[in-house]
TORNUMAR-216639 format. One record per residue (C-alpha): residue number from 0; residue in one letter; x negated, y, z negated. Coordinates in Angstrom, 3 decimals. Layout:
! residues N
BADO  seq  type        xx        yy        zz
BADO  NUM     a         X         Y         Z
...
! end
This chain:
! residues 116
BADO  seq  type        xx        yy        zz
BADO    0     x    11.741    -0.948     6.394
BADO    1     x    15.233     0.313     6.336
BADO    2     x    18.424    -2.292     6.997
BADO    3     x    19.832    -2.179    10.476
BADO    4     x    22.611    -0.440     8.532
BADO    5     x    20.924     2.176     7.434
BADO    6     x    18.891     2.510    10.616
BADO    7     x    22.677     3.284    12.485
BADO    8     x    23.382     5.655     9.785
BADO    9     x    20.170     7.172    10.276
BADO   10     x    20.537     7.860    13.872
BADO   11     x    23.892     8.862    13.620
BADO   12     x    23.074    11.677    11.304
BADO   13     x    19.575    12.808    13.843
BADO   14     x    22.224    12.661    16.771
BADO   15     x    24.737    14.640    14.849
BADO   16     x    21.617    17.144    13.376
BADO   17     x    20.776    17.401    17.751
BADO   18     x    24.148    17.831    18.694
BADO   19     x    24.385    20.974    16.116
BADO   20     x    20.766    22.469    17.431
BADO   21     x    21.858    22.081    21.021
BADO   22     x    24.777    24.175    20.697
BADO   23     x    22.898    26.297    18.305
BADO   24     x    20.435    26.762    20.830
BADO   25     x    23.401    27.485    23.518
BADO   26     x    24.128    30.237    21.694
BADO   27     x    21.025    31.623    21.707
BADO   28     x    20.617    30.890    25.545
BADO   29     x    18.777    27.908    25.892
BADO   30     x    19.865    26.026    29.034
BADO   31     x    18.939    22.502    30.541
BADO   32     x    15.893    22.527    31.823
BADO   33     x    13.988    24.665    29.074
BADO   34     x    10.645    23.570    28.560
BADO   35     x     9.856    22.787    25.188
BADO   36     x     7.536    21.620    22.426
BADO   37     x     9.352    19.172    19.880
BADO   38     x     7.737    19.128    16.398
BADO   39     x     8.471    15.381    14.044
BADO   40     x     8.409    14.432    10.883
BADO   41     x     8.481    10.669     9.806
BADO   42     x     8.354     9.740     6.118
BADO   43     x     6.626     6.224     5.405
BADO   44     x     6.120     4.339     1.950
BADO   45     x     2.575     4.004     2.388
BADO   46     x    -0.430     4.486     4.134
BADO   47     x    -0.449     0.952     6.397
BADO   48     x     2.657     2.038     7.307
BADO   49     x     2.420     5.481     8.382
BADO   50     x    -0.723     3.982     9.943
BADO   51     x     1.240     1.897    12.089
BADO   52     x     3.716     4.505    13.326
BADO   53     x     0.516     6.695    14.234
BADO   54     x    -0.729     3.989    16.725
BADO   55     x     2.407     3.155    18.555
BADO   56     x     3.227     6.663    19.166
BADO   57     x    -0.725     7.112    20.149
BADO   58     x    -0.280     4.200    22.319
BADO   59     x     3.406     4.775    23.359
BADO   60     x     3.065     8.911    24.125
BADO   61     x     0.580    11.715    24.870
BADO   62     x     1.692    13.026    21.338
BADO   63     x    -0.579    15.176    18.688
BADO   64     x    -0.127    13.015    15.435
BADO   65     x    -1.082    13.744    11.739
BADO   66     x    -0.656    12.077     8.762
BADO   67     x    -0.941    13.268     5.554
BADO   68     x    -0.337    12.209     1.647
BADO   69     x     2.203    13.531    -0.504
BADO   70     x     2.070    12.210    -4.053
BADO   71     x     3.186     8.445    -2.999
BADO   72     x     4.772     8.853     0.029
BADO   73     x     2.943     9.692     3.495
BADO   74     x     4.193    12.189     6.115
BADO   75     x     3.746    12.015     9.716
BADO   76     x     4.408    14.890    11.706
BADO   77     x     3.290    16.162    15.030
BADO   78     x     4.198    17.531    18.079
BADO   79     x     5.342    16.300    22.043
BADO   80     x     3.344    17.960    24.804
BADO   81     x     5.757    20.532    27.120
BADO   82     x     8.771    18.928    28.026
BADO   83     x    12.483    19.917    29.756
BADO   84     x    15.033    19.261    27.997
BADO   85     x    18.453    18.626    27.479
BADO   86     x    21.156    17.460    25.297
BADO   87     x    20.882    14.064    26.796
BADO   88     x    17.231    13.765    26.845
BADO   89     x    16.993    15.140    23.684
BADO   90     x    19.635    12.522    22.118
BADO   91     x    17.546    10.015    23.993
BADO   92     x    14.231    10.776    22.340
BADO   93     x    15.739    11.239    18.811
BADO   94     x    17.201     7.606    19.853
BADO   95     x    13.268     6.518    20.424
BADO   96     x    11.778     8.124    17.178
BADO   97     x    14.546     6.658    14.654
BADO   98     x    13.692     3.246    16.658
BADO   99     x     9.928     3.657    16.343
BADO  100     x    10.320     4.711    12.761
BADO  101     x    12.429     1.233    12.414
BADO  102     x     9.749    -0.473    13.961
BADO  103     x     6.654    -0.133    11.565
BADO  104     x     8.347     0.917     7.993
BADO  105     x     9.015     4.440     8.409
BADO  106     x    12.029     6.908     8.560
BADO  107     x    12.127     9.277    11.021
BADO  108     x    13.553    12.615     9.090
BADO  109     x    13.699    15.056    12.106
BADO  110     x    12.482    17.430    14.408
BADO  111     x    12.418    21.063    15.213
BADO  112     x    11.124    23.949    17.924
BADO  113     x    10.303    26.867    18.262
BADO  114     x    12.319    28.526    21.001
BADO  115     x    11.011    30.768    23.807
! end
């Protein structure tokens, strides 16, 4: 489980990684209100673990959730159903996944889209 240090450095650098795909996505057109599908990635040190972050998100969301072994470290990834968004919401949810992450071992290392 990471330190509550490294847990506020964590979500600093997600919030600064959203602030820099937001405007990116400005750019591009993107507005507020664009539906979207947000894809994860979560890293965890072992299966128990990853485990763990796949039933609170199955319990906590309506998320699609995978997990899968890489050499000795365990990768869960998956994807949000639809949803508007925003830079607000969007710094909100990155705000939930680094705290979820906290919660049962695992580091939450990002997320991407696909854009309409």
């Amino acid at each position: 489980m990471t330190e509550s240090g490294d847990n506020a450095d964590l979500l600093a650098q997600q919030l600064a990684r959203t602030r820099a795909l937001w405007h990116a996505f400005e750019v591009r057109g993107l507005r507020e209100g664009t539906e979207l599908t947000l894809d994860f990635f979560f890293e965890a040190p072992s299966l128990s673990r990853a485990s763990a972050l796949c039933e609170l998100l199955r319990r906590e969301t309506d998320y699609s959730v995978n997990v899968t072994a890489h050499e000795d470290e365990w990768t869960v990834s998956g994807h949000t159903q639809r949803v508007a968004v925003s830079l607000a919401i969007l710094e909100q949810w990155v705000d939930w996944m680094v705290a979820a992450g906290e919660q049962t071992g695992a580091i939450f290392d990002g997320w991407g889209t696909e854009l309409p």
